[in-house]
N, C-alpha and C positions, 0 to 999 in steps of 0.2 A: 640377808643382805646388810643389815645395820650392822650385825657384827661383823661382817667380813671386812665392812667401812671403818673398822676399829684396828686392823691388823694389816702389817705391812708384810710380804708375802714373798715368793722368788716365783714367777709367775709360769715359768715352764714345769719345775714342780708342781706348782698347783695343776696346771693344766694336766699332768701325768698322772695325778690322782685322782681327778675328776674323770678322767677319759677310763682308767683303769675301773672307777664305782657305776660310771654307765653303763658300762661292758657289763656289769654283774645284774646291773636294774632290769637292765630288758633286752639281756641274751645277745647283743652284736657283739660284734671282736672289738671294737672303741668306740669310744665316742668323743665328742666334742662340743665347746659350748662358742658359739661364733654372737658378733654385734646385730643379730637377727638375720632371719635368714636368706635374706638377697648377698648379705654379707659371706654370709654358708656357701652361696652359689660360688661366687666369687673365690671364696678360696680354694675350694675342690677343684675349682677351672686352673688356676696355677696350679695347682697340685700334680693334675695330670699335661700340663701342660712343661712345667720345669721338672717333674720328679723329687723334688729335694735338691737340686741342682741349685746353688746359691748363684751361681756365674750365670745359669741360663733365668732365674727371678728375676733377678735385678736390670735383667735386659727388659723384661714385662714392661711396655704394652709392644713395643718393638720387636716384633718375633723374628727376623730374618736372621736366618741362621740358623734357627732352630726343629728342630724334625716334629715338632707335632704341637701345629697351630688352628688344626681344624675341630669343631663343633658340628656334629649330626643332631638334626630334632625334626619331626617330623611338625608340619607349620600347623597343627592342631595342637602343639606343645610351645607354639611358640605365645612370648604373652611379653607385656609392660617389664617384667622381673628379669628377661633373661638379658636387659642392660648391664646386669652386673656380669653375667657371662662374658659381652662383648666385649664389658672394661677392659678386661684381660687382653685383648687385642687378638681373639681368637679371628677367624673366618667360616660365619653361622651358614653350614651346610642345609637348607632349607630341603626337607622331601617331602612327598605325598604320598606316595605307595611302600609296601614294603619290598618292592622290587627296586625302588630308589635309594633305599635305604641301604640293602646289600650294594648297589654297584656302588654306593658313596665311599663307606668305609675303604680305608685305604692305611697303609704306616703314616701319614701326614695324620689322623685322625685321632684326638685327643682325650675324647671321651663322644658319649652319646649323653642329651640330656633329654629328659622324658618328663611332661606333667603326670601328678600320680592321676588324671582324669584315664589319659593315655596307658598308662601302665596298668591299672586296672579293670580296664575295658576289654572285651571279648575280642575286636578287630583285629586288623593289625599289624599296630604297633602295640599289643595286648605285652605287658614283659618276658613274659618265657618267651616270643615268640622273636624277640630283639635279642633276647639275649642269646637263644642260639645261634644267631650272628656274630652275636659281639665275644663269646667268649672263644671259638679258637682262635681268635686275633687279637686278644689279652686287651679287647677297647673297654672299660668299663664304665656302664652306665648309672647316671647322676638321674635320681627321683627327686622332683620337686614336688612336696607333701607339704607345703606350709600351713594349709589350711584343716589337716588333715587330724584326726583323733592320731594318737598313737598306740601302736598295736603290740604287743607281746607275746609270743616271739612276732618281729618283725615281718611282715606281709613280704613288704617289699625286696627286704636283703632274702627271705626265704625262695624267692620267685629268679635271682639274679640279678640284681640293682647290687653296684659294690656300694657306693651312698646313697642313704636319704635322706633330705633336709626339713627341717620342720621351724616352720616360727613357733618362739617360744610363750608367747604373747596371747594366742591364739588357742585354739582346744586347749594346752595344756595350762594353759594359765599362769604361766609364770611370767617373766619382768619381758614387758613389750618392745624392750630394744638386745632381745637376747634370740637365738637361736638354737637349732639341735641338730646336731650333725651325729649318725652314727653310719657304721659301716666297716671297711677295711682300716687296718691298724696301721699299713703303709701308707695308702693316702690318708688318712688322718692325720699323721703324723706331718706330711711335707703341706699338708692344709695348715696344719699349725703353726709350719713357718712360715707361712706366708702370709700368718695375720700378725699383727700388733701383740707385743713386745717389739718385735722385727721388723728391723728395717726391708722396705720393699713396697711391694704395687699393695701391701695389704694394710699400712702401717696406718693408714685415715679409716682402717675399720674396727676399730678399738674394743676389745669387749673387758671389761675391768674386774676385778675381783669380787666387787659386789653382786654382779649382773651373772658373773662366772657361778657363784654360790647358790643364787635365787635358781636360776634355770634346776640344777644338781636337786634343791629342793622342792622346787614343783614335780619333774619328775618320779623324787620320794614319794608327792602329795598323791602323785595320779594312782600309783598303785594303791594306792590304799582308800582313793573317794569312793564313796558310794555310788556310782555312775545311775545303776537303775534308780534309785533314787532321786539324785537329779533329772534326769527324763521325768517322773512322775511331776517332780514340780515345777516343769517346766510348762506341760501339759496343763497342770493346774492355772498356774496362771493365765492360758492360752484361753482355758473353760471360763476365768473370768471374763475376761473383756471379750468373749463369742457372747456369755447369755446376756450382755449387759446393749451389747448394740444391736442383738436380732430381737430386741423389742421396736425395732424400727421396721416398720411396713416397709416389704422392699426389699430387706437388706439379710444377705443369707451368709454362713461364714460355712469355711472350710479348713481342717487342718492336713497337715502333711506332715509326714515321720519318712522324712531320709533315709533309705538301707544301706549309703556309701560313706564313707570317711570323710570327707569332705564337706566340711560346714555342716558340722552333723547336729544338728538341733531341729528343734519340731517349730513350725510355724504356721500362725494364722493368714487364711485368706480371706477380706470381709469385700464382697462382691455387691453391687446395686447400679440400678436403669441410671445412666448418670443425666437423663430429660427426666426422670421422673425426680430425683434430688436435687438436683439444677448444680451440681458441680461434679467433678473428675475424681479420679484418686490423687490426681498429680497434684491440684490443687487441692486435695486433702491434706497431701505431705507436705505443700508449701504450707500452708495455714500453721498447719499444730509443728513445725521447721522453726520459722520466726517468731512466733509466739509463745510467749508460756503457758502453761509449762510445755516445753521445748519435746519434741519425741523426732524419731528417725523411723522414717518409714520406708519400706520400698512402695512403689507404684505402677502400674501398666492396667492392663486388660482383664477383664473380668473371665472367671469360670464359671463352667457348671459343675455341680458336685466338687469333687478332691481333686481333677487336674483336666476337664476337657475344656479348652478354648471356649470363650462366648464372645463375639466378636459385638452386642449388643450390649454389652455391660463393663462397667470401670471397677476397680479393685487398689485394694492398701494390702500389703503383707506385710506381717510382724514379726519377728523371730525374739525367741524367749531369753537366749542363755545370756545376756547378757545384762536380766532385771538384777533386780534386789529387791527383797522381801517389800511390798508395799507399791510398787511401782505397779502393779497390775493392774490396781484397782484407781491409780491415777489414770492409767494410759484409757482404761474403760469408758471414766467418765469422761477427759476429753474427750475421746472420739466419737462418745454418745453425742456431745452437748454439739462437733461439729455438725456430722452426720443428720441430727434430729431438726437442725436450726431450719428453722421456713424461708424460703427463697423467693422472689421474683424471678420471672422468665427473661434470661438474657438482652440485654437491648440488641438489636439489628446492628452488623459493625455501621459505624462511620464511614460514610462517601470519601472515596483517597482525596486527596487535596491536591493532586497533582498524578500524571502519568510519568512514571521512572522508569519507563522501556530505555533501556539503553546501557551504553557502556560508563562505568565509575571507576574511576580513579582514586586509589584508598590509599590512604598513611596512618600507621596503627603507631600509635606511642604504648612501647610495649615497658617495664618498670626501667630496663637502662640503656633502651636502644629504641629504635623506631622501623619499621618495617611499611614497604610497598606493595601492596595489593592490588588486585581487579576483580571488580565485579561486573556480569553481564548480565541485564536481569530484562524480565518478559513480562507483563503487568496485564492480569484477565481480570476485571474488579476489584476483587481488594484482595487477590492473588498474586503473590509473585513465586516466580522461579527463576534460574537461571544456572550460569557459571560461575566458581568463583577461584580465581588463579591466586592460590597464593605464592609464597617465596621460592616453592621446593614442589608443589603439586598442584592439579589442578582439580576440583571436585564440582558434583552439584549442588545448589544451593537451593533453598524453598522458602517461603515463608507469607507474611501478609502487608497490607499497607491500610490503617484504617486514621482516616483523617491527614495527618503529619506523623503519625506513629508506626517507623518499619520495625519489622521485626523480621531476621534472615538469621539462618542456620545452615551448616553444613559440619564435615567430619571430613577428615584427610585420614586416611586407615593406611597400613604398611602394616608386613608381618610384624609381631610384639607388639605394637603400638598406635595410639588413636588419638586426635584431638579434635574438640567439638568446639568450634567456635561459633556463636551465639550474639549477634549483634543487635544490638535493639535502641534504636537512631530519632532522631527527629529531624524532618526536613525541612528545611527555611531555603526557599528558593532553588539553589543548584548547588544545595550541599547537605549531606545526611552526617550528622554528627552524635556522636552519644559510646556507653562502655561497650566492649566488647569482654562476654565470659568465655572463659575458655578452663571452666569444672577444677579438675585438681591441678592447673597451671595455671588457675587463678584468675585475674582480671586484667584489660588493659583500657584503652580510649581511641577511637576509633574517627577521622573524618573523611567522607565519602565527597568527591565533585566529579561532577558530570563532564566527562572525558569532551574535549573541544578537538575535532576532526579539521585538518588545514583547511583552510577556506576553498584553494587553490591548487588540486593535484593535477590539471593536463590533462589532455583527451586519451584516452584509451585505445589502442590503434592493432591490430587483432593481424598477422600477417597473414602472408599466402602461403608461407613455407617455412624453409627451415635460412637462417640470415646469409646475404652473400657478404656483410664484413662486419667485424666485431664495432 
């Protein structure tokens, strides 16, 4: 990459010979190297959507007019990423069966896109089982593999997927704002004009000559790592911080070795009575989160052995591939020294300060807008629950009230997409104020008042019938 940053290039050449040395790497008919791979999505979606057609791109997001504006996935394939699908201006054909799937497809039909969860699963939407669909009616289907190892020869193109997409960033390790597109030579090719160099829906997805090189040479890297290798040291590291905190009464670990492509690293499960250590995993992950040294953990519910549910016990999971030589034996000793620390027994929450049964009226100062809410909550001790209507949907809401201190939670879900908003308030009379999180959309401010009902609405008057004048 530092050298590529030294040479000024003609960028469709470069692309031609990148795509042409991928092809040789790892057996597809081309390849390509996109701005990561949502960016990948993205293109292949014009690809089969304009053909190479410059008149019908440049129309992109605007489809009318054009014969083939529709996206099939089956809603187990749908996820956060297939935004960059929609960019395109497609209309996401949503199915559940593979009997939906067949009556969907149609000549409006522009591609099928498949998580590789989906495609490589037995069910089905399993791939051969789409693709015997999709291939006498020439629809071909888009594998989204970003998180996936990469395979040689290719799983997926050998199975019927004409693309699969992979971040580059990810398993293979190359430059985190790069992708990997291989597949058919055709769409490859009209994918390519529809990213940067070129004008068009693709032009703000830029991948440069540096990031063009790096990708080409991680690739080179991959064939040649030592894979088993790394698995061993990854496991090693796992073995340290296992013997380092099952010196804690209590506290048992487990590890898991993945047999699918996806996210394929081995990780630890360190499971304990969370009444008998007087804290959670969640607040194990906030602890060692915010403080140094700083580590990521995942969190939830504790196991028995290597993978059966314990609904009695809390849990931290670790995953390896991402240490560096040393970091094991850090991550050990924090989570000994949290793990081990002596604790007092929680205090009993705080008596509410007040009953907030009722309807609320919210105004969220969102970073350059401001937004209206409602809350409708239920108050059993220091319980609450409710409804919470936001802009666009209406969800439940749950949470507590201890003292002046609310804390309320809910999730607005739609296929692809989720937001968890997370309010956590103080009360001063007839108004709940304080931030509102909302995860990777960040944070806002949030103020709650207690909805005032007219004084004065008239008597209620119940007829005998149906009216004799309006």
């Amino acid at each position: 990459m530092d050298h590529a940053a030294r040479y000024f290039v003609q960028l469709d050449e470069l692309a031609a010979a990148v795509g042409q040395r991928l092809a040789e790497l790892t057996g597809a008919e081309w390849g390509m190297v996109s701005a990561g791979c949502a960016a990948g999505l993205k293109h292949v979606t014009a690809a089969c959507v304009a053909g190479g057609n410059p008149e019908k791109l440049l129309r992109i997001p605007n489809l009318s007019g054009l014969d083939k504006t529709e996206v099939v996935a089956p809603r187990s394939s749908r996820s956060a990423y297939d935004h960059a699908i929609r960019n395109i201006g497609v209309e996401m054909i949503t199915v559940e069966t593979a009997e939906e799937l067949e009556r969907a497809l149609n000549p409006r039909t522009a591609m099928i896109y498949l998580s590789a969860g989906n495609a490589t699963n037995s069910g089905p939407f399993a791939l051969e089982n789409v693709a015997r669909m999709a291939k006498p009616l020439d629809i071909p289907i888009l594998v989204d593999a970003a998180a996936e190892v990469l395979t040689i020869p290719n799983v997926h193109l050998t199975r019927g997927a004409a693309v699969v997409a992979y971040s580059g960033g990810k398993a293979i390790c190359g430059p985190q704002c790069a992708g990997l597109l291989l597949g058919r030579r055709d769409i490859l090719q009209s994918a390519w004009q529809a990213s940067s160099p070129h004008h068009g829906p693709g032009r703000d997805n830029k991948v440069g000559r540096e990031e063009t090189m790096g990708m080409l040479a991680a690739v080179e890297a991959w064939i040649k790592r030592d894979h088993a290798g790394e698995w061993k040291r990854w496991l090693a590291y796992l073995d340290t911080i296992s013997k380092r905190v099952s010196q804690i009464e209590g506290v048992t670990t487990a590890v898991r070795e993945p047999n699918g492509l996806s996210n394929k690293s081995p990780s630890l499960s360190i499971s304990w009575d969370p009444a008998r250590l007087r804290i959670t995993g969640e607040e194990v992950a906030e602890e060692v989160a915010r403080n140094k040294p700083r580590i990521a953990l995942g969190a939830g519910g504790g196991f028995r052995g290597s993978s059966e549910p314990d609904a009695g016990s809390t849990s931290i999971s670790i995953t390896a591939w991402m240490m560096q030589p040393g970091d094991d034996r850090i991550v050990a000793d924090r989570l000994y020294g949290v793990l081990a620390q002596k604790r007092s027994p929680k205090p009993a929450p705080s008596a509410p300060a007040a009953n907030i049964s009722g309807r609320w009226d919210v105004e969220i100062a969102f970073s350059s807008s401001k937004g209206r809410h409602t809350l409708v909550l239920e108050q059993k001790g220091n319980s609450l629950q409710g409804t919470h209507k936001s802009e666009f949907s209406v969800q439940d809401v749950f949470g507590s009230i201890e003292g002046n201190e609310i804390k309320l939670q809910s999730s607005d879900r739609a296929p692809g997409d989720s937001i968890t908003f997370l309010f956590a308030g103080s009360l001063s009379g007839d108004t709940i104020s304080g931030p509102l999180y909302m995860g990777e959309y960040l944070n806002a401010r949030f103020t709650a008042t207690r909805h005032v009902y007219p004084a004065n609405r008239g008597k209620v008057i119940v007829p005998g019938g149906p009216p004799l004048a309006n």
